[in-house]
N, C-alpha and C positions, 0 to 999 in steps of 0.2 A: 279734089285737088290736094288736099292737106293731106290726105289716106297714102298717096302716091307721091308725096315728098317725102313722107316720111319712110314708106316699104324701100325709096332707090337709098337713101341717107342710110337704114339701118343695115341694106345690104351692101351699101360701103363699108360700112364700119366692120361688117361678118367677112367682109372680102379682105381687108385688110387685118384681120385678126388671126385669119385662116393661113395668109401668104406668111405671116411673123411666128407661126407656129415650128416650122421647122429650124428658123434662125436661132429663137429661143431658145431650143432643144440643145443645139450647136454650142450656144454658150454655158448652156447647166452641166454638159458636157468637157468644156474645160475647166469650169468651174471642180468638178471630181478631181482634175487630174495634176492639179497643181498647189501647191502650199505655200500659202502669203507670209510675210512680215510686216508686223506693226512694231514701230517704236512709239513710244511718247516721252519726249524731252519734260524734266522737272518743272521749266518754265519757258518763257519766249524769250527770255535774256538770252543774248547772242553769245556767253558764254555757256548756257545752258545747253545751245542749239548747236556749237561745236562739240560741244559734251556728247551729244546725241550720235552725231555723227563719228567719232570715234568710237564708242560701242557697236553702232554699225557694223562698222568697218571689222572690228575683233570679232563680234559673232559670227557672221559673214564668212569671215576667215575660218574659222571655226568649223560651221555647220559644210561651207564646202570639202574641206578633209573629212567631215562624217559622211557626208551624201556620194562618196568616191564611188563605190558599187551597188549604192541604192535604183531599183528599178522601176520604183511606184509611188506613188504617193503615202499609201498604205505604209510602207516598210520607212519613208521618211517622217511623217508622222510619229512612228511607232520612235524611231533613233533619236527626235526631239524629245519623245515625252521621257522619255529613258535619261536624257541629258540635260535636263532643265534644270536641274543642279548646275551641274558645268559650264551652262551660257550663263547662268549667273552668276557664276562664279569668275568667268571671261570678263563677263559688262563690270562687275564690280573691282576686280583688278582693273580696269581700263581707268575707269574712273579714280581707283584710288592713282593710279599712275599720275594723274593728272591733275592733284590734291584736290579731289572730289570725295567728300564720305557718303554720298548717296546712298539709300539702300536702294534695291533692285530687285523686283520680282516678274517674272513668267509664266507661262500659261498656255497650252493648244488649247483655243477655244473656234467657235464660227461667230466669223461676223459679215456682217456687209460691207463694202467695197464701192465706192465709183469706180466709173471708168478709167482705165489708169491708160498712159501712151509711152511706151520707153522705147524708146528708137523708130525705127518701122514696126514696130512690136505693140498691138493693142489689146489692153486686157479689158475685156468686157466688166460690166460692173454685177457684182450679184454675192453672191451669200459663199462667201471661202474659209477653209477651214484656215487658221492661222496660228503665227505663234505671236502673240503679244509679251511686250518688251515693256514695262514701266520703270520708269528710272525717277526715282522719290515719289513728288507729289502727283505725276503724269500730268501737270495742268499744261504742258509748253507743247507746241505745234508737236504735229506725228511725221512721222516721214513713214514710207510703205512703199512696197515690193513684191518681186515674186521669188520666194527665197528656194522648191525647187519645183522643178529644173527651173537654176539658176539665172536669174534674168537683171541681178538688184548693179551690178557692175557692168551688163549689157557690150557683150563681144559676140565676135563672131559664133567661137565657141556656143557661147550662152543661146542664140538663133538654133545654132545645128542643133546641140540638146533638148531644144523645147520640140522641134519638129519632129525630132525622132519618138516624144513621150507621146505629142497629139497625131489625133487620125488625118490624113490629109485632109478631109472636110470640116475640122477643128482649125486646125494650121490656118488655110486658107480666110479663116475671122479674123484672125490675129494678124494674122501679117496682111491684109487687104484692109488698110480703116476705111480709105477714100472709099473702099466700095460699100461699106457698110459703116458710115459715120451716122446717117442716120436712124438705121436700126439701133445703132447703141445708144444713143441719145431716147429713142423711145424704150428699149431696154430697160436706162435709167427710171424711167416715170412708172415703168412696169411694176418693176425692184422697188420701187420709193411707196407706190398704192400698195403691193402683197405687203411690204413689212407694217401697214396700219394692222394687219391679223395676226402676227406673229407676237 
């Protein structure tokens, strides 16, 4: 009896592993095709945490006039790394604008990601290439995004452009959470067990 709880239990768990193979797939696949932003605010002081949010705002501003005829993630990437002077040089005029003397530094780096939800817009959680933003000590709350195709000010616009970068079978994660809240919640546990080997 215990032989036979345990072959139908281990072929749940093979059944359910099998079914989540291709969803998985789906998301390592938007995961390729999009490039995040991280900031991290000096501190959690609320003047910090405006602080953050205006650098925001001028990168932002910023990297969308560079991403104007960018096609891939590849070629945005590449216009980041090219410019990581100049967003820090944006964030740091911002700041000083604002009698901030913060310094400010950058970086495309990968990291991991939760689940993120911006509108009808759900971005699975998993390991994206990014541009991190530290502004002084980085010890104050992070705000985070999908910087392109631009998704971090969430308009119409920002919808069409992400659909037209993913495959319809990409698209379809992202804008259906209802249908797959739960794959991404196990995603998450997925994501969270693989980075103990990383």
């Amino acid at each position: 009896m215990k032989i036979l709880f345990k072959s139908i239990v281990t072929g749940l768990l093979l059944t359910t592993l099998i079914s989540f193979l291709p969803f998985e797939k789906r998301c390592r696949d938007i995961n390729s095709e999009v490039l995040r932003i991280h900031i991290l605010a000096d501190s959690d002081s609320e003047y910090d945490q405006n602080l953050k949010l205006k650098v925001r705002d001028a990168i932002l501003k910023f990297t969308d006039s560079l991403y104007d005829n960018v096609d891939s993630k590849e070629e945005a990437i590449v216009l980041t790394e090219n410019n990581i002077p100049s967003i820090i040089k944006v964030a740091e005029s911002t700041l000083r604008a604002n009698g901030d003397s913060s310094s400010v530094s950058a970086e495309v780096t990968n990291m991991d990601f939760n689940t993120r939800y911006y509108g009808d817009i759900t971005m699975p959680s998993g390991n994206y290439t990014a541009l991190r933003v530290k502004i002084g000590s980085g010890k104050g709350k992070n705000w985070w995004c999908v910087m392109y195709p631009s998704l971090c000010l969430y308009t119409s616009s920002d919808k069409n452009n992400l659909e037209n970068k993913l495959e319809n079978s990409e698209y379809e994660v992202v804008s259906d959470s209802e249908k797959y809240q739960f794959r991404f919640k196990i995603l998450e546990y997925f994501d969270y067990f693989c980075s103990w080997f990383r």
